[in-house]
N, CA, C and O atoms as a printed pandas DataFrame, in Angstrom:
     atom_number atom_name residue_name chain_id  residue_number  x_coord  y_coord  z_coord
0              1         N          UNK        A               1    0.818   -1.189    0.000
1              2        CA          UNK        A               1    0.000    0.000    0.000
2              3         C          UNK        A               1    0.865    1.257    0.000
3              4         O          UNK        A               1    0.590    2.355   -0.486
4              5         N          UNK        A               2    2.064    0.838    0.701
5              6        CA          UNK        A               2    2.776    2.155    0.867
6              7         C          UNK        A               2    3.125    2.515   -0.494
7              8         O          UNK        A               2    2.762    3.603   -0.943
8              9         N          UNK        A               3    3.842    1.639   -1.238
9             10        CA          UNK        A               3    4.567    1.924   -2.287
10            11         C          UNK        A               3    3.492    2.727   -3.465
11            12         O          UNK        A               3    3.690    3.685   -4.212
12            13         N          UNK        A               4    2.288    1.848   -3.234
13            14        CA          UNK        A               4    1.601    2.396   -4.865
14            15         C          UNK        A               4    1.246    3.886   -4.428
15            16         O          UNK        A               4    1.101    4.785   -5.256
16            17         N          UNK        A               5    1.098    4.099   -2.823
17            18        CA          UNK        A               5    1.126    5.555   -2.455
18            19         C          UNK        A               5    2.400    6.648   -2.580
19            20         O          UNK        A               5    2.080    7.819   -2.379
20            21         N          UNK        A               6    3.391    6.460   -2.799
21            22        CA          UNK        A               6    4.666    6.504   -3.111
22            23         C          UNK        A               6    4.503    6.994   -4.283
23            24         O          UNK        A               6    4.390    8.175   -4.612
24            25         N          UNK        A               7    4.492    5.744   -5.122
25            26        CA          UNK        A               7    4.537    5.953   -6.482
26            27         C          UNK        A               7    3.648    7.016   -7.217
27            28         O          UNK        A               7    4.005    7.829   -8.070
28            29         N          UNK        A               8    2.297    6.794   -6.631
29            30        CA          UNK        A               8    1.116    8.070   -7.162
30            31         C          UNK        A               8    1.427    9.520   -6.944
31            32         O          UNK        A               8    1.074   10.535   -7.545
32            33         N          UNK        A               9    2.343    9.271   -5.702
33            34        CA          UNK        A               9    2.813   11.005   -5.024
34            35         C          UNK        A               9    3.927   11.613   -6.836
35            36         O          UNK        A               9    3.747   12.432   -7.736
36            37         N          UNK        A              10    5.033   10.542   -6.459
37            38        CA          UNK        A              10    5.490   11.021   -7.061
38            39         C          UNK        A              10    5.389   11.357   -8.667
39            40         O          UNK        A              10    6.021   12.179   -9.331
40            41         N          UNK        A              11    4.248   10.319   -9.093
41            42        CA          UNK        A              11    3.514   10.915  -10.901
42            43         C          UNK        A              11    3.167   11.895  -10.651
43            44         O          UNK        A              11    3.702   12.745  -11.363
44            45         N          UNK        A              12    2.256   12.414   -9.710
45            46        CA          UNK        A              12    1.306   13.929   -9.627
46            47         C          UNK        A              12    2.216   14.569   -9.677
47            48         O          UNK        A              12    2.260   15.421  -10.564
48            49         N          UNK        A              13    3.290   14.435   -8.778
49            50        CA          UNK        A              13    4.677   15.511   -8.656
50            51         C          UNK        A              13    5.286   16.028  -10.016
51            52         O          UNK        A              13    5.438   17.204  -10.348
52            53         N          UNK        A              14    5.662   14.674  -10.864
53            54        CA          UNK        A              14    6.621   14.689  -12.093
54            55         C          UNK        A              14    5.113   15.208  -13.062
55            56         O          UNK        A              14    5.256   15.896  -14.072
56            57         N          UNK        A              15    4.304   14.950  -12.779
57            58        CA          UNK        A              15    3.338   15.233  -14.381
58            59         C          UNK        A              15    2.887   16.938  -13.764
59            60         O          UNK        A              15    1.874   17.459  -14.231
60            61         N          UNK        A              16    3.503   17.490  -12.994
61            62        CA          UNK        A              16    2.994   18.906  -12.212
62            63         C          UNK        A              16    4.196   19.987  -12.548
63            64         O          UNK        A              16    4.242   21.214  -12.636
64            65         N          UNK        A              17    4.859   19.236  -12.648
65            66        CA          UNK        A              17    6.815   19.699  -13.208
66            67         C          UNK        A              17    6.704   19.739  -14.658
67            68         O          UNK        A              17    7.086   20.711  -15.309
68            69         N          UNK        A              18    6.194   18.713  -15.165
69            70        CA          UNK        A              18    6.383   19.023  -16.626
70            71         C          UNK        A              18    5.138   19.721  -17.452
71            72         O          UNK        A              18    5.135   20.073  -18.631
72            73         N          UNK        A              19    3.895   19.831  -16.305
73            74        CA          UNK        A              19    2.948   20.798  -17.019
74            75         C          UNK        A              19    3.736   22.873  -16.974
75            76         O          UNK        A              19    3.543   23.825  -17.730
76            77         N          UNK        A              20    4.473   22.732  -15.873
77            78        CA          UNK        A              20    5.144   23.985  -15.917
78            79         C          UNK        A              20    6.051   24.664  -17.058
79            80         O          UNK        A              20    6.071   25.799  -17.536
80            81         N          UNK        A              21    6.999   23.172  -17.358
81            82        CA          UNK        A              21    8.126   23.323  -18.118
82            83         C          UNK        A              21    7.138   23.452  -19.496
83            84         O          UNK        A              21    7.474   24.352  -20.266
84            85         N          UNK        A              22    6.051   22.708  -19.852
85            86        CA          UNK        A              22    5.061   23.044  -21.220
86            87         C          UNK        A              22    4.539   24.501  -21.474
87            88         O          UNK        A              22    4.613   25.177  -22.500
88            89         N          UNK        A              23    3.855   24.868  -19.952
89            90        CA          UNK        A              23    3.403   26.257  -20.309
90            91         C          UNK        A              23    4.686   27.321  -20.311
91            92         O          UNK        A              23    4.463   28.502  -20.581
92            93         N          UNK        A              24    5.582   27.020  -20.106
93            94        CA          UNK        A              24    6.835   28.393  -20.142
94            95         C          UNK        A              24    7.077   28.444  -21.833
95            96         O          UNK        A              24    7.346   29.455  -22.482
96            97         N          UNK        A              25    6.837   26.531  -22.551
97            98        CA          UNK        A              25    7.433   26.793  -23.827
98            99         C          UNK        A              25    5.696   27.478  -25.112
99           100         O          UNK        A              25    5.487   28.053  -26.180
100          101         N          UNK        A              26    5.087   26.958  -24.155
101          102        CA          UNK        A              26    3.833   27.705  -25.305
102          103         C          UNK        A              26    4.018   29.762  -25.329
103          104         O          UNK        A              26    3.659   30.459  -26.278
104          105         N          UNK        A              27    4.624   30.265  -24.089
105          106        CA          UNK        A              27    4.597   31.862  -24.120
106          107         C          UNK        A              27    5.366   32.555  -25.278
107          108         O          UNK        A              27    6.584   32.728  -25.243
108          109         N          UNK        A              28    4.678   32.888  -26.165
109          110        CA          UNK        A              28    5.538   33.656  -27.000
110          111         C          UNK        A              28    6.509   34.474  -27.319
111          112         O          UNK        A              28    6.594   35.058  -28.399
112          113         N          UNK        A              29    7.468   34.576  -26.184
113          114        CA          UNK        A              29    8.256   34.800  -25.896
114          115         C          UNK        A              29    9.789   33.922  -25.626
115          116         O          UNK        A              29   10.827   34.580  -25.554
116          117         N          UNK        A              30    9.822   32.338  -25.481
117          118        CA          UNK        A              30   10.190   31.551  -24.653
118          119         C          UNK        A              30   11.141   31.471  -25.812
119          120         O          UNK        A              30   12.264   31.882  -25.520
120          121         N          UNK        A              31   10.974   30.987  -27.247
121          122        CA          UNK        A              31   12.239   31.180  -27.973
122          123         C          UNK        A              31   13.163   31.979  -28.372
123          124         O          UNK        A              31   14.213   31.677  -28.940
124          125         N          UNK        A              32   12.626   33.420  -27.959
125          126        CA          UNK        A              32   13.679   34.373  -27.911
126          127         C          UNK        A              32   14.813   34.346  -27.404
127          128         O          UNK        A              32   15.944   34.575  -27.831
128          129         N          UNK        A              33   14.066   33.801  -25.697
129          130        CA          UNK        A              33   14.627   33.929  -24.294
130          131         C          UNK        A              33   15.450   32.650  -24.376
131          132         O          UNK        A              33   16.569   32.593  -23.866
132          133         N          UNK        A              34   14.767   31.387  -25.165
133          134        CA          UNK        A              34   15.687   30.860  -25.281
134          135         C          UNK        A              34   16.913   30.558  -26.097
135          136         O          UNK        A              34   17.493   29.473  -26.143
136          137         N          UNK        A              35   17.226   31.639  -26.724
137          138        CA          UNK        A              35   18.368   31.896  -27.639
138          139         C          UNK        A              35   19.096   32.620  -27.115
139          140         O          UNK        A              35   20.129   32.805  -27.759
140          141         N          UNK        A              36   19.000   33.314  -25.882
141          142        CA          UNK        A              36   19.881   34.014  -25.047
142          143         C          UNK        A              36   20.297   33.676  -23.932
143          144         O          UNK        A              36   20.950   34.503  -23.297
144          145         N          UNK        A              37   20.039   32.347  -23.360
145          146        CA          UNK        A              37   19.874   31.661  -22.294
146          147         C          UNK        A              37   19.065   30.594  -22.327
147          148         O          UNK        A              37   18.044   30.347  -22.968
148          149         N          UNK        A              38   20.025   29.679  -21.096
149          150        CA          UNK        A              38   19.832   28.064  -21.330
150          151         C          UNK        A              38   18.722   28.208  -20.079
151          152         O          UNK        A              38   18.953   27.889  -18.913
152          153         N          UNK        A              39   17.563   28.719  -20.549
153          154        CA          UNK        A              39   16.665   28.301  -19.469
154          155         C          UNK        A              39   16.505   27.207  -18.693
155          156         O          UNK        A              39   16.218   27.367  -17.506
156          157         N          UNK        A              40   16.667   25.893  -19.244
157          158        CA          UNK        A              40   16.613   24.798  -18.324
158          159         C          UNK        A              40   17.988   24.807  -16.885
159          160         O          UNK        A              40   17.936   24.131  -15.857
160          161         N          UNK        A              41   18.912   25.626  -17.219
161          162        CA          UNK        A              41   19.455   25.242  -15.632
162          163         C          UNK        A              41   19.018   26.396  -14.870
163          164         O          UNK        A              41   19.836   26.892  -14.096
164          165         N          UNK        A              42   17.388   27.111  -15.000
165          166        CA          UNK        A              42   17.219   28.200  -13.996
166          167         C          UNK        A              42   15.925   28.080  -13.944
167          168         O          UNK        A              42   15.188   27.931  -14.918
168          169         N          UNK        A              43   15.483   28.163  -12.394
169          170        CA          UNK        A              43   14.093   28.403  -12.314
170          171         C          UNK        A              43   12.957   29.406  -12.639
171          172         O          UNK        A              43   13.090   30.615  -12.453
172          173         N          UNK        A              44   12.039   28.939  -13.045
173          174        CA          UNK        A              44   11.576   30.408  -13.737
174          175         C          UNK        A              44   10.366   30.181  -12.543
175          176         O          UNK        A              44    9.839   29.192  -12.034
176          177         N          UNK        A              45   10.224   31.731  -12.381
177          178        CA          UNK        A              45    8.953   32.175  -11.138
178          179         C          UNK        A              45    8.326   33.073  -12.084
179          180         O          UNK        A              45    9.090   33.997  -12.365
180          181         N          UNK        A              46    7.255   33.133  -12.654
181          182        CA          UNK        A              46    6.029   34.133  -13.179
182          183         C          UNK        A              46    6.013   35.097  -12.070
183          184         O          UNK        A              46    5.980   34.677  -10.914
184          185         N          UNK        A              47    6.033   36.368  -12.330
185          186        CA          UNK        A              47    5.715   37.555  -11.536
186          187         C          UNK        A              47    4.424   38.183  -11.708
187          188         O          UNK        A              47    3.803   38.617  -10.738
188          189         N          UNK        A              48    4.028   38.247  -12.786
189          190        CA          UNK        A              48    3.145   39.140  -13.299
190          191         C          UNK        A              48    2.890   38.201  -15.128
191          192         O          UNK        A              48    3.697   37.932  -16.017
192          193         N          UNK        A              49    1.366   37.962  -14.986
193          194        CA          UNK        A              49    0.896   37.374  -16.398
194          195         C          UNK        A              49   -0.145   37.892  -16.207
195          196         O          UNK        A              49   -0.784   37.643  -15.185
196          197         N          UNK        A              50   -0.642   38.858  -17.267
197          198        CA          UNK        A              50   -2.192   39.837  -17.243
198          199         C          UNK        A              50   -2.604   39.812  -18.889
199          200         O          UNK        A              50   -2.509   38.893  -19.703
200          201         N          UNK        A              51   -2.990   40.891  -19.008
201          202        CA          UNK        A              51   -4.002   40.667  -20.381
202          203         C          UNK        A              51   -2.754   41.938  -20.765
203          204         O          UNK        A              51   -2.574   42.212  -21.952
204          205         N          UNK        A              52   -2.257   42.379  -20.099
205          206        CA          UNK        A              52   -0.741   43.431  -20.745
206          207         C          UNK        A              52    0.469   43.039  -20.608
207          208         O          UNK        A              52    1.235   43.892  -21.055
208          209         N          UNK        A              53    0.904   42.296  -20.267
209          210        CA          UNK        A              53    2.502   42.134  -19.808
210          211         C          UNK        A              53    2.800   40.920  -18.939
211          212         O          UNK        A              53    2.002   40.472  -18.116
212          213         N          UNK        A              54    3.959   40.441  -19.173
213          214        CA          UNK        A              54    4.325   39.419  -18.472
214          215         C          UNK        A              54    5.642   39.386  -18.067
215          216         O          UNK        A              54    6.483   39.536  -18.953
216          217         N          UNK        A              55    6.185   39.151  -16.432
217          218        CA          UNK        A              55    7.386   39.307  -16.400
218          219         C          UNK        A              55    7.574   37.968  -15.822
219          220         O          UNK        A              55    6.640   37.331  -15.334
220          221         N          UNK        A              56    8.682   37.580  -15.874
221          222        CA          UNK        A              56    9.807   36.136  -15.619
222          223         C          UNK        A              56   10.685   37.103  -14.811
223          224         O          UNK        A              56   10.917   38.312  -14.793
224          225         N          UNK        A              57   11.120   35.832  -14.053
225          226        CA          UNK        A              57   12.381   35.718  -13.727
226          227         C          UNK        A              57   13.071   34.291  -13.457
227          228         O          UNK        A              57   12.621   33.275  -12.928
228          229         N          UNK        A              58   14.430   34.609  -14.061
229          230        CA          UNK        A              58   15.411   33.089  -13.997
230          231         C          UNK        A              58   16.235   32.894  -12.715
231          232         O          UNK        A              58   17.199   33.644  -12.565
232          233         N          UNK        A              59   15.995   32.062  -11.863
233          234        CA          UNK        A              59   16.826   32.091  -10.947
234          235         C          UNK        A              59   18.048   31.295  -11.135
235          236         O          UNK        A              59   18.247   30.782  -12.236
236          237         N          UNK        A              60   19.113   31.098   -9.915
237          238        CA          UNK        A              60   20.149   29.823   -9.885
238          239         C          UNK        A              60   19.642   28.532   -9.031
239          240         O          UNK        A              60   18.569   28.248   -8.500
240          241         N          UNK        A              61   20.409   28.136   -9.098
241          242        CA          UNK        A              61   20.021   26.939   -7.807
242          243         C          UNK        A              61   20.164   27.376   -6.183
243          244         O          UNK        A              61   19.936   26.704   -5.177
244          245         N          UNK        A              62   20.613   28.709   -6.321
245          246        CA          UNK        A              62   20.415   28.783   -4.805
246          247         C          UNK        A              62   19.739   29.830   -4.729
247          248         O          UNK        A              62   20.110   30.634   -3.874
248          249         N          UNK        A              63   18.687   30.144   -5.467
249          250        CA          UNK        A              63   17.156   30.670   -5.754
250          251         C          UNK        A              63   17.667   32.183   -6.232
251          252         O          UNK        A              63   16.721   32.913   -6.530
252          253         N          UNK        A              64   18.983   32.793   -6.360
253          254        CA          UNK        A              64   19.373   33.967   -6.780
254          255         C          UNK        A              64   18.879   33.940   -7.693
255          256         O          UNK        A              64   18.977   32.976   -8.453
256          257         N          UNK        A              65   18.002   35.239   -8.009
257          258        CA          UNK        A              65   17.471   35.881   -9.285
258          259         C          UNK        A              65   18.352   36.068  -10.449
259          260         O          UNK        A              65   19.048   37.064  -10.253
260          261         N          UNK        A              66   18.581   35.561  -11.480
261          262        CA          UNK        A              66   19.777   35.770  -12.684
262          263         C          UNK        A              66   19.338   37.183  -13.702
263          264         O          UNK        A              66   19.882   38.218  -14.086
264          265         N          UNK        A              67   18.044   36.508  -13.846
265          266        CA          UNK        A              67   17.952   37.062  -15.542
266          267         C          UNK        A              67   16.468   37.735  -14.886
267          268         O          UNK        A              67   16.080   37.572  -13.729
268          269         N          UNK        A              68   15.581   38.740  -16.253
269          270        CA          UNK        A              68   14.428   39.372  -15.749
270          271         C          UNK        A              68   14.141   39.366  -17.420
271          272         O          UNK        A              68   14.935   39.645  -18.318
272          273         N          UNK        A              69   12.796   38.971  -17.513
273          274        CA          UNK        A              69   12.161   39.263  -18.656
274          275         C          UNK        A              69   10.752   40.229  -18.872
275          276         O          UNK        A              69    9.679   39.873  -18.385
276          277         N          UNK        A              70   10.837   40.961  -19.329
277          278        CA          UNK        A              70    9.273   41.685  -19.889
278          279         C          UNK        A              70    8.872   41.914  -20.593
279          280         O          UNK        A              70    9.295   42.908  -21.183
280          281         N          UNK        A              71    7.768   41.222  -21.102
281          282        CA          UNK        A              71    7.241   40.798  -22.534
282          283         C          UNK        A              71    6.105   41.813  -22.791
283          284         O          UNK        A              71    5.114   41.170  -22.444
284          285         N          UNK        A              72    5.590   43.264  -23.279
285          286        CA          UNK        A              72    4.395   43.402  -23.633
286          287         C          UNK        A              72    3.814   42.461  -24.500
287          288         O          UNK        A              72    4.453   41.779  -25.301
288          289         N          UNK        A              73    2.127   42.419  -24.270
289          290        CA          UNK        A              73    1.871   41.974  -25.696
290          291         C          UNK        A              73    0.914   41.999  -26.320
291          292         O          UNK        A              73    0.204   41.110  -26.789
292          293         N          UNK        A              74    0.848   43.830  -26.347
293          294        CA          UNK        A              74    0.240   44.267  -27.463
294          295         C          UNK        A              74    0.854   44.377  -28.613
295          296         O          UNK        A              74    0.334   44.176  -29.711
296          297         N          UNK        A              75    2.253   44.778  -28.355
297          298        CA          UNK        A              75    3.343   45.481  -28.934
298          299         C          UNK        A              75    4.526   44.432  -28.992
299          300         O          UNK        A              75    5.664   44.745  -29.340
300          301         N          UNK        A              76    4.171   43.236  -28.640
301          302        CA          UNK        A              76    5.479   42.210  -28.617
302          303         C          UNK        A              76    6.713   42.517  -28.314
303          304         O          UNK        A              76    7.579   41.730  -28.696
304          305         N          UNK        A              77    6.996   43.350  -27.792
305          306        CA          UNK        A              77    7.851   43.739  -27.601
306          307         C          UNK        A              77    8.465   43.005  -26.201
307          308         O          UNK        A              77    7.752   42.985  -25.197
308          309         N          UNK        A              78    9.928   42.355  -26.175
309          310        CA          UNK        A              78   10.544   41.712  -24.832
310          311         C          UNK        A              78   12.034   42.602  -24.945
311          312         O          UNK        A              78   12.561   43.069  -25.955
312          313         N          UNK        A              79   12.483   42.646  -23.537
313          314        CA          UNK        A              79   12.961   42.884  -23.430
314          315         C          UNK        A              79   13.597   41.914  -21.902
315          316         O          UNK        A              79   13.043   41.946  -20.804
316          317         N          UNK        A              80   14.725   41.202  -22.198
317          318        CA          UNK        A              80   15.359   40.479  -21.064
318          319         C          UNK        A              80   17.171   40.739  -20.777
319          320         O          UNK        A              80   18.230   41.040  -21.328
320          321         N          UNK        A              81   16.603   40.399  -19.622
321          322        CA          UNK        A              81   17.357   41.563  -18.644
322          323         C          UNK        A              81   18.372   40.431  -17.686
323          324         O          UNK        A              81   17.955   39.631  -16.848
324          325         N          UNK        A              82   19.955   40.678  -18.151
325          326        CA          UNK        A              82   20.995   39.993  -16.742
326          327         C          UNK        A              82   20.760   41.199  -15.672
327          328         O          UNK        A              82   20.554   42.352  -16.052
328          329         N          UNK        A              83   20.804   40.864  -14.436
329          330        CA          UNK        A              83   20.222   41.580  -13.392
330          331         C          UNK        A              83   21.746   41.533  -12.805
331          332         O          UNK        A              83   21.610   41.605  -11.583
332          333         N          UNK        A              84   23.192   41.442  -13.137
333          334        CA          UNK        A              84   24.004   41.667  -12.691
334          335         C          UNK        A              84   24.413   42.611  -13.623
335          336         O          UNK        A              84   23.729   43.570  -13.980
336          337         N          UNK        A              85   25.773   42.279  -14.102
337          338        CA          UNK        A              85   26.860   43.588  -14.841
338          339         C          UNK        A              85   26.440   43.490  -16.199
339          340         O          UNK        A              85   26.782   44.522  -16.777
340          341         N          UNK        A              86   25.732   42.547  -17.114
341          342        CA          UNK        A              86   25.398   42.664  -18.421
342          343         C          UNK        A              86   24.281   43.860  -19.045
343          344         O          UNK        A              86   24.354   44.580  -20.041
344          345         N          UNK        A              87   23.163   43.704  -17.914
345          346        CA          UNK        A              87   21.839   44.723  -18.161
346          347         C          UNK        A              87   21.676   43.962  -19.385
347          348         O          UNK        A              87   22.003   42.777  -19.443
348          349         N          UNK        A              88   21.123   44.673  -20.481
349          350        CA          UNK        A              88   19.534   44.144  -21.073
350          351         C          UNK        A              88   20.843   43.077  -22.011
351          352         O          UNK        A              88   21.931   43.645  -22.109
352          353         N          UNK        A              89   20.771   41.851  -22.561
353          354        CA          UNK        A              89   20.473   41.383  -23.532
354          355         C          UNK        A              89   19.959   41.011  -24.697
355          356         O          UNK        A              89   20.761   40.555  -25.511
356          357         N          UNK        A              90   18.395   41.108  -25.125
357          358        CA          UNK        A              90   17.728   41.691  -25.975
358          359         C          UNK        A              90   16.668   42.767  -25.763
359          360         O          UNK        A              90   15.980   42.610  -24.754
360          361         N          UNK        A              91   16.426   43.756  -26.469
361          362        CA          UNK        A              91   15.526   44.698  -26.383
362          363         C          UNK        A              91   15.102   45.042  -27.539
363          364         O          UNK        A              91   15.640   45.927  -28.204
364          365         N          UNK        A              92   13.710   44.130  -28.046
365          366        CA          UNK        A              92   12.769   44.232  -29.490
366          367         C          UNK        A              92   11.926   43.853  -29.367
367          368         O          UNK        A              92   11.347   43.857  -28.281
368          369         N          UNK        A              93   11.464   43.347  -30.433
369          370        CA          UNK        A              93   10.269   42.731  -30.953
370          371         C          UNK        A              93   10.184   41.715  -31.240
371          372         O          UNK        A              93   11.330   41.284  -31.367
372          373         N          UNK        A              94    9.482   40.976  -31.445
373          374        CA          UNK        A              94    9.553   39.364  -31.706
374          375         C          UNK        A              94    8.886   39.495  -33.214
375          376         O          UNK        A              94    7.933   40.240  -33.443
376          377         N          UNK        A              95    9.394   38.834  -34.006
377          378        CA          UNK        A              95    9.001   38.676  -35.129
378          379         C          UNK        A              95    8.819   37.382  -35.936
379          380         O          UNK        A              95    8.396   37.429  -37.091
């Protein structure tokens, strides 16, 4: 009993992880971001997703904030951001 309880924890867990990692790649934004950064070794936390704008952020593994993204999208316009000595990385439009 224990185990198949075990086991069920951990599908909900893994199929809850990879519904996250799906919706980051449907945002129209995500191949930009990912041409400027290896998103998979950073956690991404949604800040803000509205009917105007959406901001990300990439953390490290020891939850330090890396990177900052802000996507309008009326205007498609992203702009992502190293939050140390680089500052913006891209600043356009998605096309």
């Amino acid at each position: 009993m224990k185990k198949s309880t075990l086991a069920l924890t951990l599908t909900l867990f893994l199929a809850g992880c990879s519904g996250e990692d799906h919706k980051l790649h449907e945002y129209e934004e995500y191949d930009r971001i990912a041409e400027h950064i290896d998103v998979s070794e950073y956690e991404t936390e949604v800040e803000t997703d509205n009917d105007g704008s959406r901001v990300l952020f990439f953390a490290d593994e020891a939850g330090a904030k890396v990177y900052k993204s802000v996507y309008v999208k009326d205007t498609q316009r992203l702009e992502l951001i190293h939050l140390d000595e680089q500052g913006a990385l891209f600043n356009g439009t998605l096309e």
